[in-house]
HTML snippet that shows the backbone in 3Dmol.js (N, CA, C, O; Angstrom):
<script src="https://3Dmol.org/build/3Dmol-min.js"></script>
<div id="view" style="width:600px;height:400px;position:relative"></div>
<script>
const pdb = `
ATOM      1  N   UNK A   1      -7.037  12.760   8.677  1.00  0.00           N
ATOM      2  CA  UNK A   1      -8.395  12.439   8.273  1.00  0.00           C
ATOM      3  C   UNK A   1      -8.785  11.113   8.898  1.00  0.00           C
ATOM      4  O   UNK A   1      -8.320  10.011   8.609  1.00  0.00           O
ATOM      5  N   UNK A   2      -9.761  11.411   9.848  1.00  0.00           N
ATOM      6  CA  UNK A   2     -10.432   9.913  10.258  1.00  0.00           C
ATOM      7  C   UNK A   2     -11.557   9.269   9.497  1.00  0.00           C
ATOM      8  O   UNK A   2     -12.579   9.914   9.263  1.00  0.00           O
ATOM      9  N   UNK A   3     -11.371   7.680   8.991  1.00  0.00           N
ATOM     10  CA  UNK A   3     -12.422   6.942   8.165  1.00  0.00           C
ATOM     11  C   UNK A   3     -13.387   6.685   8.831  1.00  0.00           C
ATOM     12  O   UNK A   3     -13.402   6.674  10.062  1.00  0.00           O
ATOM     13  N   UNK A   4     -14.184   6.481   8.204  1.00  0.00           N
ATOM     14  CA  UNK A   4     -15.651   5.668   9.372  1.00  0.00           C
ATOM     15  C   UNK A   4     -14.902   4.090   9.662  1.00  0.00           C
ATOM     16  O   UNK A   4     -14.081   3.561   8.912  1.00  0.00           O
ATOM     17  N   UNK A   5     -15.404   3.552  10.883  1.00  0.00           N
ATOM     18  CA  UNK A   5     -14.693   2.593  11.447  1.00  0.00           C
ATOM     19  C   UNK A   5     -15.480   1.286   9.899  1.00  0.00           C
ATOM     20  O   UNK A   5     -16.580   1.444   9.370  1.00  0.00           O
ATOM     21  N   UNK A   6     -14.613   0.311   9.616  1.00  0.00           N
ATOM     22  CA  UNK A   6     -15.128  -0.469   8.393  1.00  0.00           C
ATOM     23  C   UNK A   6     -14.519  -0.112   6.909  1.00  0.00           C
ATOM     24  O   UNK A   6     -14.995  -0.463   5.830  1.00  0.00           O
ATOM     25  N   UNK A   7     -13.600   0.503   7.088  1.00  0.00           N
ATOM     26  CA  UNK A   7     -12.791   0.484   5.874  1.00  0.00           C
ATOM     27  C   UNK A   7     -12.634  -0.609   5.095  1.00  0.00           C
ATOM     28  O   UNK A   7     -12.258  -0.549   3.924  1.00  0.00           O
ATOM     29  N   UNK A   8     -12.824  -1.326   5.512  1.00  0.00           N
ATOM     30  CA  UNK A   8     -12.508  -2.755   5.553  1.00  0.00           C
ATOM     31  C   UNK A   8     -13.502  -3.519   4.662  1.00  0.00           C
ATOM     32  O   UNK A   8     -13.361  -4.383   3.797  1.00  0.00           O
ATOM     33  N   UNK A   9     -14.452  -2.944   5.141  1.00  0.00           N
ATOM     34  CA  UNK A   9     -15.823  -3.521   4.214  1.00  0.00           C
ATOM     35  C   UNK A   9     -16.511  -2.056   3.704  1.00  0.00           C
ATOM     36  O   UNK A   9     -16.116  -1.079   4.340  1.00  0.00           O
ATOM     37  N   UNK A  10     -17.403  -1.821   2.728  1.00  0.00           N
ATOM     38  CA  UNK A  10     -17.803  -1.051   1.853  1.00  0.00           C
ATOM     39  C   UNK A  10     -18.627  -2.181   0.709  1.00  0.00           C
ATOM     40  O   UNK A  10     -18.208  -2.995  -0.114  1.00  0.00           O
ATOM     41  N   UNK A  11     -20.031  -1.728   1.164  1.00  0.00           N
ATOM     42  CA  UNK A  11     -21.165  -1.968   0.236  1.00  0.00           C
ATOM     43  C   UNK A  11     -21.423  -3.463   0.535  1.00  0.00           C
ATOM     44  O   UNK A  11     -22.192  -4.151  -0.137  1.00  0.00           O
ATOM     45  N   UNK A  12     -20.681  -3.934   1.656  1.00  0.00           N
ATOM     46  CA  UNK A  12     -21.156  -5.530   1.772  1.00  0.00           C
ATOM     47  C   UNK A  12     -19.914  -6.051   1.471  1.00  0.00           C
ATOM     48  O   UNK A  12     -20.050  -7.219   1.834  1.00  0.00           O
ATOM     49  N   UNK A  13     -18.213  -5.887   0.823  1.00  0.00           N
ATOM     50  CA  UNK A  13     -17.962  -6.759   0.533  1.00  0.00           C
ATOM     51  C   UNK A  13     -16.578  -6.427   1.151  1.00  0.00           C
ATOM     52  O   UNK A  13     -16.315  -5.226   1.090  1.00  0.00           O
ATOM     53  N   UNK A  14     -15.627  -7.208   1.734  1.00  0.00           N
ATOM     54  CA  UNK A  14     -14.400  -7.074   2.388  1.00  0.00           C
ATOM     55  C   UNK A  14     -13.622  -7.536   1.662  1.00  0.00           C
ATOM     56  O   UNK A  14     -13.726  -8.448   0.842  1.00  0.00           O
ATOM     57  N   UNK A  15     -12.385  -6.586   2.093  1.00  0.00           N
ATOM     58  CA  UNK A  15     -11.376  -6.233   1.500  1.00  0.00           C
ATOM     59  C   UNK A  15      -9.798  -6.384   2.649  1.00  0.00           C
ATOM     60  O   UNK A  15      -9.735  -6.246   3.871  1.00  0.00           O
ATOM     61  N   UNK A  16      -8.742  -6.698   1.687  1.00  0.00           N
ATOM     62  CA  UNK A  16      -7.771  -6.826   2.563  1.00  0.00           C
ATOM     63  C   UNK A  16      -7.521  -5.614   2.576  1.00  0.00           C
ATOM     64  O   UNK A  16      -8.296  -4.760   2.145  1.00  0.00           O
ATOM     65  N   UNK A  17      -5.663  -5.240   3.402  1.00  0.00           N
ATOM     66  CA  UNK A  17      -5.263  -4.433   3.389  1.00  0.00           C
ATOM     67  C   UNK A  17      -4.219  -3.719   2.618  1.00  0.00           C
ATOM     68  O   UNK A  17      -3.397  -2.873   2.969  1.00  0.00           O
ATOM     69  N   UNK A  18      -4.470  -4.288   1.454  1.00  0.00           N
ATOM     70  CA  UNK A  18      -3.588  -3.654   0.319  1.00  0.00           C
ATOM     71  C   UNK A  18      -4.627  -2.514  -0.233  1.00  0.00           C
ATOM     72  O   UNK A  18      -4.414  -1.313  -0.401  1.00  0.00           O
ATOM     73  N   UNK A  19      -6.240  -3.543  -0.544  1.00  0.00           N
ATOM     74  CA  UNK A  19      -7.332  -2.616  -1.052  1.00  0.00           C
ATOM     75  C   UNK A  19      -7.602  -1.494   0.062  1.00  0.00           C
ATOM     76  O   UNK A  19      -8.183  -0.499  -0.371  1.00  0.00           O
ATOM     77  N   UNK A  20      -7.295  -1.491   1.350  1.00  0.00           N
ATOM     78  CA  UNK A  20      -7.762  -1.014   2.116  1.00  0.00           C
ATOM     79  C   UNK A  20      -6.825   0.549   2.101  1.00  0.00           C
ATOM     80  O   UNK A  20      -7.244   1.665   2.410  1.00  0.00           O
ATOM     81  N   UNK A  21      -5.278   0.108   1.574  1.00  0.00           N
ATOM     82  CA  UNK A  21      -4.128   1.335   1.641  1.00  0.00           C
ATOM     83  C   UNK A  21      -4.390   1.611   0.239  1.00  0.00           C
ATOM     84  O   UNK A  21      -3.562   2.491   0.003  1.00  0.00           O
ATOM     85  N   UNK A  22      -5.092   1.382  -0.938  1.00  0.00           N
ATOM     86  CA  UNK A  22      -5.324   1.861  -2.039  1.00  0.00           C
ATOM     87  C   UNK A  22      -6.569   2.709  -1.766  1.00  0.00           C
ATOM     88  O   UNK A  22      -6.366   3.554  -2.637  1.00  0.00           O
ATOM     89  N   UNK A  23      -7.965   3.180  -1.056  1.00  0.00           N
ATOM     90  CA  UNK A  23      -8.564   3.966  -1.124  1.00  0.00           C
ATOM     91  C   UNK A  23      -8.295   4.850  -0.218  1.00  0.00           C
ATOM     92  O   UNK A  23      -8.600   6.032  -0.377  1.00  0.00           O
ATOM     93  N   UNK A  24      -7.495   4.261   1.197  1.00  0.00           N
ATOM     94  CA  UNK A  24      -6.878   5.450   1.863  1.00  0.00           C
ATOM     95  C   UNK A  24      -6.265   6.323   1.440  1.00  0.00           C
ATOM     96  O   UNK A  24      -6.424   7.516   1.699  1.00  0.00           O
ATOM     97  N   UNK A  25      -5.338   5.755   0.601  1.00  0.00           N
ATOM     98  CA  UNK A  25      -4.441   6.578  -0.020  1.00  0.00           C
ATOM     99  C   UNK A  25      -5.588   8.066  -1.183  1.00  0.00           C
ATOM    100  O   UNK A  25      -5.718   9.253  -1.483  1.00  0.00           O
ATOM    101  N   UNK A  26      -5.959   7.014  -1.306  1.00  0.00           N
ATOM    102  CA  UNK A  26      -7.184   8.137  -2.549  1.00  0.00           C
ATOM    103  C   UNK A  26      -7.945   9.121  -1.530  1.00  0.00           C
ATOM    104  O   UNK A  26      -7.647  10.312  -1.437  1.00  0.00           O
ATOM    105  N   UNK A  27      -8.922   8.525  -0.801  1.00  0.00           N
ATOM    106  CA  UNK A  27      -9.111   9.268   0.204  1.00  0.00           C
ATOM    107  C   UNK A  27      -8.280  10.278   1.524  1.00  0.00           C
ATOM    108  O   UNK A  27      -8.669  10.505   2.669  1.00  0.00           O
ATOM    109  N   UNK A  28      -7.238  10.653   0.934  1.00  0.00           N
ATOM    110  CA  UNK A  28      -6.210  11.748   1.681  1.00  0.00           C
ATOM    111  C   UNK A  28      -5.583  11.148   2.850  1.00  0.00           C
ATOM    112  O   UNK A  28      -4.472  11.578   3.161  1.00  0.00           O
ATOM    113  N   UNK A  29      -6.178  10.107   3.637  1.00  0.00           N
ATOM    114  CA  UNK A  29      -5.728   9.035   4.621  1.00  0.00           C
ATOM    115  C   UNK A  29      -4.333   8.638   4.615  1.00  0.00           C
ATOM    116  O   UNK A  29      -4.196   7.448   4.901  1.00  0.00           O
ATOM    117  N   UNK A  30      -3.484   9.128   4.428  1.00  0.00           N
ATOM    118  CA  UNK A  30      -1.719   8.934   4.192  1.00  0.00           C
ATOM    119  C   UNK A  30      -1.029   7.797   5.468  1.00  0.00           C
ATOM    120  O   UNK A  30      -0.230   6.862   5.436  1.00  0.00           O
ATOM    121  N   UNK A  31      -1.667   8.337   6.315  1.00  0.00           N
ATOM    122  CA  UNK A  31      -1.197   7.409   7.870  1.00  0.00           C
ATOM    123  C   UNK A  31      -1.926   5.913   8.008  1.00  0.00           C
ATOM    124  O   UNK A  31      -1.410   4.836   8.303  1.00  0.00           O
ATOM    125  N   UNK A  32      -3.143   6.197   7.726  1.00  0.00           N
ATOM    126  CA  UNK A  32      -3.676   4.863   7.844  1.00  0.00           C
ATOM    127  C   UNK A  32      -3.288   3.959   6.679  1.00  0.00           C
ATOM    128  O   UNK A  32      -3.122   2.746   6.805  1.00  0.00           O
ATOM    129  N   UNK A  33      -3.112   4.843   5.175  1.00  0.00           N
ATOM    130  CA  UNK A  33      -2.942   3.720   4.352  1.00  0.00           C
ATOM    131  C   UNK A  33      -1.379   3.224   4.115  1.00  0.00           C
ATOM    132  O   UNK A  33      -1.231   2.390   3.222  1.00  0.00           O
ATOM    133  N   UNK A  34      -0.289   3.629   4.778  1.00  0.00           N
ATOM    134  CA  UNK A  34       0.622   3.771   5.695  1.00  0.00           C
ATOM    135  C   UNK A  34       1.067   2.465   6.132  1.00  0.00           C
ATOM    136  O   UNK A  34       2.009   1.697   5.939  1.00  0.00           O
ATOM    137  N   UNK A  35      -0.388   2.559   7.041  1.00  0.00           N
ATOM    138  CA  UNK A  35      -0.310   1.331   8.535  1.00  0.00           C
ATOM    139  C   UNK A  35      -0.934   0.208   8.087  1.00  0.00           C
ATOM    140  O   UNK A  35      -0.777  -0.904   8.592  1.00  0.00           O
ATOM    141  N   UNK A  36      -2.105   0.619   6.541  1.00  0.00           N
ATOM    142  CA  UNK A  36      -2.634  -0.651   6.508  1.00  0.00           C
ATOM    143  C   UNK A  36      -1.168  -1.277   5.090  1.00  0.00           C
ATOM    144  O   UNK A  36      -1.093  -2.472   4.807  1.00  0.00           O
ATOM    145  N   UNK A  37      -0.128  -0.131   4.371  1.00  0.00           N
ATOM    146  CA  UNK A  37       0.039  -1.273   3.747  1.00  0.00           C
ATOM    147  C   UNK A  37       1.474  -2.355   4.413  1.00  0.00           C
ATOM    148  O   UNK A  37       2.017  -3.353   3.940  1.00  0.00           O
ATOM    149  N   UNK A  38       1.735  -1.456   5.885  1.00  0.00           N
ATOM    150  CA  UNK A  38       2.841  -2.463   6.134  1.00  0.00           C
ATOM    151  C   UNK A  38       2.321  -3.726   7.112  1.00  0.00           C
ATOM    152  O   UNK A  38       2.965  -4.714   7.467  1.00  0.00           O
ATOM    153  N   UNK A  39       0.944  -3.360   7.424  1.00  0.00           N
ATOM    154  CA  UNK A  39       0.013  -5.055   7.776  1.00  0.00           C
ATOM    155  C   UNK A  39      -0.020  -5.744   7.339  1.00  0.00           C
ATOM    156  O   UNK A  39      -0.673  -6.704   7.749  1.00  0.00           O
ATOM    157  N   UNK A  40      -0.560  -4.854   5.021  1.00  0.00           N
ATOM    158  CA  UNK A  40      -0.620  -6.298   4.365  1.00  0.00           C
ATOM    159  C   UNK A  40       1.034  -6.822   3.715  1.00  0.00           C
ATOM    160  O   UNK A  40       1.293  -7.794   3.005  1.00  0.00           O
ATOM    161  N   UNK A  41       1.918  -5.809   4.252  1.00  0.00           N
ATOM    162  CA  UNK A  41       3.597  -6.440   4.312  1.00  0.00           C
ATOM    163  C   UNK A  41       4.121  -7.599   5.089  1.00  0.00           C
ATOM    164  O   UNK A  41       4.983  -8.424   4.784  1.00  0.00           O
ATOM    165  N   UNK A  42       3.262  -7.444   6.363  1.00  0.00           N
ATOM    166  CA  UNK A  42       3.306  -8.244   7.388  1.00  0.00           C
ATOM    167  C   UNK A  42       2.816  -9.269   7.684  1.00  0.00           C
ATOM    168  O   UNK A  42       3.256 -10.082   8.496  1.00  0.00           O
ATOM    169  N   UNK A  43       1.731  -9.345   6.976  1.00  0.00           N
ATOM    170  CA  UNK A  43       0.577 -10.563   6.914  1.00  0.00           C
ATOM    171  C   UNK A  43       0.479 -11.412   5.753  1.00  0.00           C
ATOM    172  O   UNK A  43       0.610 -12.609   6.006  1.00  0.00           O
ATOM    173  N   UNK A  44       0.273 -11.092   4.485  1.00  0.00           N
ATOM    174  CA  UNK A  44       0.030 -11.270   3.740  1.00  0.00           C
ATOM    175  C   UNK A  44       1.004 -12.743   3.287  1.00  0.00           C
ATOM    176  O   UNK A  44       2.001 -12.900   3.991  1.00  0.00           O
ATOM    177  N   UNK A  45       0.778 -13.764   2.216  1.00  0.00           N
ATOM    178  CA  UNK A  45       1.769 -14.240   2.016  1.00  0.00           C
ATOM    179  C   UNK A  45       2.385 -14.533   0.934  1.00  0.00           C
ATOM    180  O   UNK A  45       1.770 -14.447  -0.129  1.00  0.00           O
ATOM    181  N   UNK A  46       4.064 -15.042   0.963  1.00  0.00           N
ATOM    182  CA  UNK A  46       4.454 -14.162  -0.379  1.00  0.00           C
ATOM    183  C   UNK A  46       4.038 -14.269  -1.514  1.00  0.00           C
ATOM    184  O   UNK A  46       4.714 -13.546  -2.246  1.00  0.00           O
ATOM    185  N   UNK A  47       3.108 -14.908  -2.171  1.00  0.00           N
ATOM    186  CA  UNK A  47       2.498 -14.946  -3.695  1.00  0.00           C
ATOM    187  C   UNK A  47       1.485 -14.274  -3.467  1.00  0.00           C
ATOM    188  O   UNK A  47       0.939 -13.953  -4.523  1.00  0.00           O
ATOM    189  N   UNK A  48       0.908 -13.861  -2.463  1.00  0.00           N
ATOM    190  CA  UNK A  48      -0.347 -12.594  -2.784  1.00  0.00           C
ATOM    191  C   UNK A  48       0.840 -11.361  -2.354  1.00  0.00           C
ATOM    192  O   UNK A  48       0.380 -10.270  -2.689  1.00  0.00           O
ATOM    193  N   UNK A  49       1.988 -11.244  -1.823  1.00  0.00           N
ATOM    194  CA  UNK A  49       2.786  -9.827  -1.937  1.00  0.00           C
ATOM    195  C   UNK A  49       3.186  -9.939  -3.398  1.00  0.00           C
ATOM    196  O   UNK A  49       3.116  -8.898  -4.053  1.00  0.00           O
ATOM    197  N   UNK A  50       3.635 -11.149  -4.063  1.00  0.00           N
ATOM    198  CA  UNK A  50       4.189 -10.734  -5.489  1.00  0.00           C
ATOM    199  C   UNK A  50       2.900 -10.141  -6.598  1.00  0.00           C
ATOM    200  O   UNK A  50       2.819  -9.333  -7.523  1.00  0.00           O
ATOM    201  N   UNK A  51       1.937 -11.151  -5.813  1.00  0.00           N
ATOM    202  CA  UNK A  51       0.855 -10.113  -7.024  1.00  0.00           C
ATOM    203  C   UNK A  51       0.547  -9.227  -6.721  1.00  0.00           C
ATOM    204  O   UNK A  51       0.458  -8.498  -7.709  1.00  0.00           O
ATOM    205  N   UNK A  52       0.249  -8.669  -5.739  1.00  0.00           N
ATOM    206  CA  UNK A  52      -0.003  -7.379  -5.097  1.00  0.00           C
ATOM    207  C   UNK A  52       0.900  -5.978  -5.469  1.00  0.00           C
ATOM    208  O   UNK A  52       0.453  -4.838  -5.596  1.00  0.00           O
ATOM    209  N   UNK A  53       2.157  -6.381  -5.586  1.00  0.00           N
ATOM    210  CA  UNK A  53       3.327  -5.803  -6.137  1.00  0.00           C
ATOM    211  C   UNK A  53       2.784  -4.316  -7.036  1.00  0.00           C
ATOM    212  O   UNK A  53       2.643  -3.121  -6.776  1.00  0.00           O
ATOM    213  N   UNK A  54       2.593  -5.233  -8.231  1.00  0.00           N
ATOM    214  CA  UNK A  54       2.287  -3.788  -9.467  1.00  0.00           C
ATOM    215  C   UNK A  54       1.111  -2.968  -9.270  1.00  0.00           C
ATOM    216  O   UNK A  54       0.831  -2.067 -10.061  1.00  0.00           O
ATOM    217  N   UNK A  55       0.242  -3.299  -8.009  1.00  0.00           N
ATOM    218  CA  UNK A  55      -0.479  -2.190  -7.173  1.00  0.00           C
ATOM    219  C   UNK A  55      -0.031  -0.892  -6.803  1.00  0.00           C
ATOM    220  O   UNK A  55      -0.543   0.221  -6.928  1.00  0.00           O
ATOM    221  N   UNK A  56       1.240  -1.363  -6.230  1.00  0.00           N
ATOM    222  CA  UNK A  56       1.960  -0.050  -5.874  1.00  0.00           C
ATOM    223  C   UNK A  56       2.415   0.994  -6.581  1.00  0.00           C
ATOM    224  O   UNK A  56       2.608   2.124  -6.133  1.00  0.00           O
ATOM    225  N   UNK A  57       2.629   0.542  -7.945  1.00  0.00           N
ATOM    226  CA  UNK A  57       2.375   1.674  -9.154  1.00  0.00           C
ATOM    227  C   UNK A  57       1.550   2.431  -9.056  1.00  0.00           C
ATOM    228  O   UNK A  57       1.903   3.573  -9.347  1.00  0.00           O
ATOM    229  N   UNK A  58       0.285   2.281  -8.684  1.00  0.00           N
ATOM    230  CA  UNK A  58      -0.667   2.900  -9.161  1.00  0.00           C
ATOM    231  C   UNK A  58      -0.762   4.365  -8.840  1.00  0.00           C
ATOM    232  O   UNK A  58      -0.469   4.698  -7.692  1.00  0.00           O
ATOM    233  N   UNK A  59      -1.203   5.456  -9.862  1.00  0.00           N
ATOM    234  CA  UNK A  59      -1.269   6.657  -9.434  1.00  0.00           C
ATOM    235  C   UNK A  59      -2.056   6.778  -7.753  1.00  0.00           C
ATOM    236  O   UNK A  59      -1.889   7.879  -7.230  1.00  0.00           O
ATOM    237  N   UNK A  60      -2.738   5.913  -7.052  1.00  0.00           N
ATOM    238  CA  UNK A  60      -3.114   6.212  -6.163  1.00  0.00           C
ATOM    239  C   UNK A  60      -2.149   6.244  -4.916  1.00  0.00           C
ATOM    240  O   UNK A  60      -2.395   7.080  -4.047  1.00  0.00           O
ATOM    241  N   UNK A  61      -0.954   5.308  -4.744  1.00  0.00           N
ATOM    242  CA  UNK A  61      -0.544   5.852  -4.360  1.00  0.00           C
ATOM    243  C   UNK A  61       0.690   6.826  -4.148  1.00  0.00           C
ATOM    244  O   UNK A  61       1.463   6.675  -3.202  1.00  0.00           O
ATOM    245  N   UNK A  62       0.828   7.850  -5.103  1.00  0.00           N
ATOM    246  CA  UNK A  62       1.702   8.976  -5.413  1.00  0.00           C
ATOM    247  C   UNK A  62       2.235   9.706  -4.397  1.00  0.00           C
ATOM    248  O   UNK A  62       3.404  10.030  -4.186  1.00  0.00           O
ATOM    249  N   UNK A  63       0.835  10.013  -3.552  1.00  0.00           N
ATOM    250  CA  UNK A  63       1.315  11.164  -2.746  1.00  0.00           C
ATOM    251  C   UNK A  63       1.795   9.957  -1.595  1.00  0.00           C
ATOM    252  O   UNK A  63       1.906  10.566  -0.531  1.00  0.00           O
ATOM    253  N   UNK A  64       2.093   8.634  -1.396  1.00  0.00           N
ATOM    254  CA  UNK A  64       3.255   8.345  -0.813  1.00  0.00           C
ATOM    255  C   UNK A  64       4.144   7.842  -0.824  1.00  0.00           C
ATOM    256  O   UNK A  64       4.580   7.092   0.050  1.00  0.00           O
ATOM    257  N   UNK A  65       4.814   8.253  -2.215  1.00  0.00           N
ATOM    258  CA  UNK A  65       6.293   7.965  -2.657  1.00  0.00           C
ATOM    259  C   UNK A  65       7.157   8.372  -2.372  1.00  0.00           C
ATOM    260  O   UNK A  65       8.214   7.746  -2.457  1.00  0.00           O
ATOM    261  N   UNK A  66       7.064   9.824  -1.828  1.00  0.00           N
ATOM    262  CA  UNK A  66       8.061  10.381  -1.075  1.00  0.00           C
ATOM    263  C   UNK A  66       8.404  10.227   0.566  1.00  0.00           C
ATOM    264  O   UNK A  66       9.407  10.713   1.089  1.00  0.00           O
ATOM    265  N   UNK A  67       7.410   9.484   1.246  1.00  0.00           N
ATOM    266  CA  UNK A  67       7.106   8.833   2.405  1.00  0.00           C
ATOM    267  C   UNK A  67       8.261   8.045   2.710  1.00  0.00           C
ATOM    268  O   UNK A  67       8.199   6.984   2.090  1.00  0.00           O
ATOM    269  N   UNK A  68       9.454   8.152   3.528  1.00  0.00           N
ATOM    270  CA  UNK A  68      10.092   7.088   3.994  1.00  0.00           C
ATOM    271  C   UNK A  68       9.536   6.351   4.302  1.00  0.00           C
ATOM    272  O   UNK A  68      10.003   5.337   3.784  1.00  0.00           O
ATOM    273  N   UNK A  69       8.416   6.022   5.105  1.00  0.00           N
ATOM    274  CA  UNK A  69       7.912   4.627   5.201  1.00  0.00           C
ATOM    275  C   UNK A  69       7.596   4.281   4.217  1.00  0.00           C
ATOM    276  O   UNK A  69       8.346   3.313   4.095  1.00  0.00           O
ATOM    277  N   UNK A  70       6.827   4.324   3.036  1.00  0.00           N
ATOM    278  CA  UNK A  70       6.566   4.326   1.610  1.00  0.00           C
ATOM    279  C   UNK A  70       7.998   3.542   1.147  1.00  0.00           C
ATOM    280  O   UNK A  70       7.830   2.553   0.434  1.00  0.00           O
ATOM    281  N   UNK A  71       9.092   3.826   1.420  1.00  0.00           N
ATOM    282  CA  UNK A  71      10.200   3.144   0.668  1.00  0.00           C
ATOM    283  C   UNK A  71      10.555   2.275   1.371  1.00  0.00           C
ATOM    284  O   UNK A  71      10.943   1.233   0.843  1.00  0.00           O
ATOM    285  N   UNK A  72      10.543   2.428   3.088  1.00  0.00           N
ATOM    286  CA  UNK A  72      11.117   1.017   3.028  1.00  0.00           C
ATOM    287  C   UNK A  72      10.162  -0.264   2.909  1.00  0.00           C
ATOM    288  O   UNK A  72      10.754  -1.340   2.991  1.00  0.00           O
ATOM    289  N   UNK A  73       9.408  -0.290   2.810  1.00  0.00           N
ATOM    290  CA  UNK A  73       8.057  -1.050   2.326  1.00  0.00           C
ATOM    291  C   UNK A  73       8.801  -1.654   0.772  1.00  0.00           C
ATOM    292  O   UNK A  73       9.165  -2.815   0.582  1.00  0.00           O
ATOM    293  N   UNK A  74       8.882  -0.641  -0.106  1.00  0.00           N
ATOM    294  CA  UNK A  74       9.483  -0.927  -1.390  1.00  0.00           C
ATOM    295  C   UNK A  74      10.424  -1.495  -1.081  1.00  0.00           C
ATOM    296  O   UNK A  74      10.084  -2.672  -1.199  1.00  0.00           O
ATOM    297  N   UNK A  75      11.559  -1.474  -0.705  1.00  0.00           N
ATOM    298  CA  UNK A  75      12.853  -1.448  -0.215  1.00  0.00           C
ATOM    299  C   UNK A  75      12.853  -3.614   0.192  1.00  0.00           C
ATOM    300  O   UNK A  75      13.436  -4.618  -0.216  1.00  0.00           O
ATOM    301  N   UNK A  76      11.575  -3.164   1.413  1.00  0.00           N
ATOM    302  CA  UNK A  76      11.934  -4.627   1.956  1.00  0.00           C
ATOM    303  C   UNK A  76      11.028  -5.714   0.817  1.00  0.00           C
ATOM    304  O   UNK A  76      10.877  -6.930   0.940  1.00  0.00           O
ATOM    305  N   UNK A  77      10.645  -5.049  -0.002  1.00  0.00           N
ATOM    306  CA  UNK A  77       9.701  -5.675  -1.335  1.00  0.00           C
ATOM    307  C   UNK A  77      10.738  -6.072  -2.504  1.00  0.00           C
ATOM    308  O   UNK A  77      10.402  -6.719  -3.495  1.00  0.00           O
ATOM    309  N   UNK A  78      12.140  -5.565  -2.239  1.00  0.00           N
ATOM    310  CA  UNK A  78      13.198  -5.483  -3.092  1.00  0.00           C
ATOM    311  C   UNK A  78      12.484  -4.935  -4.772  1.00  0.00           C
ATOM    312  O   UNK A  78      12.343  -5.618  -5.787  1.00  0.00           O
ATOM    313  N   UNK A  79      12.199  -3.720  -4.579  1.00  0.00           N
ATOM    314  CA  UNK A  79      11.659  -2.944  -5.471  1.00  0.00           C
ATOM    315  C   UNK A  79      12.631  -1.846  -5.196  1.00  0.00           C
ATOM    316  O   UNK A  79      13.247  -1.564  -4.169  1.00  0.00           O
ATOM    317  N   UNK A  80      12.602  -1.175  -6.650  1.00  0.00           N
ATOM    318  CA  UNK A  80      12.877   0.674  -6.811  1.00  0.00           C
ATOM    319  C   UNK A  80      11.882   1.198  -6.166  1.00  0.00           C
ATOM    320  O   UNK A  80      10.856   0.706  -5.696  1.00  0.00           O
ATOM    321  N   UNK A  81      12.441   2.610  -6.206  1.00  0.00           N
ATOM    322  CA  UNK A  81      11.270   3.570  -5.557  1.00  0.00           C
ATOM    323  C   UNK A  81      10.549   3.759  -6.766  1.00  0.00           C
ATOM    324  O   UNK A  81       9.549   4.281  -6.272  1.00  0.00           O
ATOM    325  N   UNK A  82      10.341   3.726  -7.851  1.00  0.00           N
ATOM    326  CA  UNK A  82       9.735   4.052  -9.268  1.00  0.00           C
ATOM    327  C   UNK A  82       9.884   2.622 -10.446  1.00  0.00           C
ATOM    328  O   UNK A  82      10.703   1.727 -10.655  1.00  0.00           O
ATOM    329  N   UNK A  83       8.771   2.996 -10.920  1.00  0.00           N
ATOM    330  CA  UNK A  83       8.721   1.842 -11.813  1.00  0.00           C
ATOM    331  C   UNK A  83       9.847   2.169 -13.178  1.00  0.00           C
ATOM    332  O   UNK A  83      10.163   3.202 -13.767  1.00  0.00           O
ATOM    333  N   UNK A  84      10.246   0.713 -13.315  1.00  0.00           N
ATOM    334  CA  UNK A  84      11.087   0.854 -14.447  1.00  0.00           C
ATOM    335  C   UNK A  84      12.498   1.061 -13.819  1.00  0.00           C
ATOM    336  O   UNK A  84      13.359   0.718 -14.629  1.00  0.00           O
ATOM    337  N   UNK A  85      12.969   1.464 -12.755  1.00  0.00           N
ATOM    338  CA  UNK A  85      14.607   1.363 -11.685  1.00  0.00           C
ATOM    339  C   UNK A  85      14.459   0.617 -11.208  1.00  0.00           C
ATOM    340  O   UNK A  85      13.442   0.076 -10.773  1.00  0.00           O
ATOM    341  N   UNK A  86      16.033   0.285 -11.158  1.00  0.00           N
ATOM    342  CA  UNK A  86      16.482  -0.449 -10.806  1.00  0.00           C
ATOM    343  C   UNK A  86      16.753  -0.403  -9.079  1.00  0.00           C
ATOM    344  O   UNK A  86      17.255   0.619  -8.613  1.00  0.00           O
ATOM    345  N   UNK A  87      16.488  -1.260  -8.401  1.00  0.00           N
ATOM    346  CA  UNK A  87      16.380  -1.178  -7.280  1.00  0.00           C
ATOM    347  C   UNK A  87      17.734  -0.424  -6.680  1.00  0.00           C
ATOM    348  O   UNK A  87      18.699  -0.264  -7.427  1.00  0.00           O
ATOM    349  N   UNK A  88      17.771   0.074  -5.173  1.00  0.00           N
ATOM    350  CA  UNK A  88      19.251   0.462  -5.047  1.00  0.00           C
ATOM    351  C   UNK A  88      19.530  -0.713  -4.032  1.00  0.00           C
ATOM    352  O   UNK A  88      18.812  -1.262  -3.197  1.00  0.00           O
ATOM    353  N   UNK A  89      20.693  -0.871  -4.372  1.00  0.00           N
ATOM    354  CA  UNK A  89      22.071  -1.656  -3.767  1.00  0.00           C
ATOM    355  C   UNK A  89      22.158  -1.589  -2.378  1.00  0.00           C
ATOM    356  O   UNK A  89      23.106  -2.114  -1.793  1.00  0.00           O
TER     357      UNK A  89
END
`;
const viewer = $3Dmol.createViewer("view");
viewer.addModel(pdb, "pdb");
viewer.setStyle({}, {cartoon: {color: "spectrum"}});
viewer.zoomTo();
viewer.render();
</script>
């Protein structure tokens, strides 16, 4: 599924790329929200990754929990794949 170019912004107001892999993800976009959340892995810095963190709970993005890229994201976040586990070893 291709977005209109501006994901980024919507209604006037911009957004990083955590918000940006949270409506992808909603919007069926699996690859892009993918790519945007190991940008905001990559970019971001670490007290906006720790708050950003319990985002990744969110039912939105479900359908990419089973995503190897999806885990190692978690993984290098030193998170479980699921809330409430314990990370693996």
């Amino acid at each position: 599924m291709k977005l209109a170019p501006g994901i980024h912004r919507l209604a006037g107001v911009e957004f990083g790329e955590l918000a940006a892999a949270f409506w992808e993800s909603l919007l069926g976009a699996h690859e892009q929200a993918l790519a945007s959340l190991r940008r905001w892995l990559e970019s971001a810095p670490a007290g906006q990754r720790f708050n950003g963190i319990r985002y990744l709970w969110l039912p939105a993005f479900d359908p990419l929990r089973a995503d190897p890229r999806f885990k190692d994201i978690l993984k290098e976040l030193n998170l479980a794949d699921a809330p409430g586990k314990s990370p693996a070893s």
